[in-house]
C-alpha positions in Angstrom: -0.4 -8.4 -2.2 2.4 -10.4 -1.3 4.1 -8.1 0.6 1.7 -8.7 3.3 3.0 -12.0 3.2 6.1 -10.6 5.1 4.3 -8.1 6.9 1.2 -7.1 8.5 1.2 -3.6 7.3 2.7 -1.8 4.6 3.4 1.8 3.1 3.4 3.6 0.0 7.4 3.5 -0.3 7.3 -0.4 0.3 5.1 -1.0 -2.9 7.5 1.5 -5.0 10.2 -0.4 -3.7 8.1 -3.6 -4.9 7.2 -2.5 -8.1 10.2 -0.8 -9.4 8.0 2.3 -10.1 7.5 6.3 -9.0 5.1 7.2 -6.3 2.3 8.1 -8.7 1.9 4.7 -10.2 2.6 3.5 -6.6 -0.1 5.7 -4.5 -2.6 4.5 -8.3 -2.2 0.8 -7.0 -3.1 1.7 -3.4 -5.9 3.8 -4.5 -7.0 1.0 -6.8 -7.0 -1.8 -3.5 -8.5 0.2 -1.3 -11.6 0.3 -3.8 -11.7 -2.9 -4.1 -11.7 -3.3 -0.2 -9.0 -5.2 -0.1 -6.7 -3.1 1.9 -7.8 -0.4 4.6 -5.9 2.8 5.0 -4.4 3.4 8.8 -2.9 6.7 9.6 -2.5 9.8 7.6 0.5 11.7 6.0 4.0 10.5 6.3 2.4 7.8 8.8 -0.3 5.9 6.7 0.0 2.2 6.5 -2.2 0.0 5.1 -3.5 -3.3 6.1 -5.1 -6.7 4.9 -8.8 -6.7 5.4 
């Protein structure tokens, strides 16, 4: 979450970048936000982004 600190929206490479780690633990830790609501996907395919609620 603190990379929305820096910016408004985000992407799947930002958080691998974040973490350290591959895209599947990457896109796990999306999946896992956005069923908690406390993210919202924007976009699709190479252009999703995802946002604070």
């Amino acid at each position: 979450m603190r990379l929305f600190e820096t910016k408004k929206e985000i992407t799947r490479s930002d958080v691998e970048e974040v973490l350290g780690s591959g895209t599947t633990h990457a896109i796990n830790m999306l999946k896992e936000m956005l069923e908690k609501e406390l993210i919202s996907k924007v976009g699709s395919g190479k252009l999703t982004r995802y946002v604070v609620k």
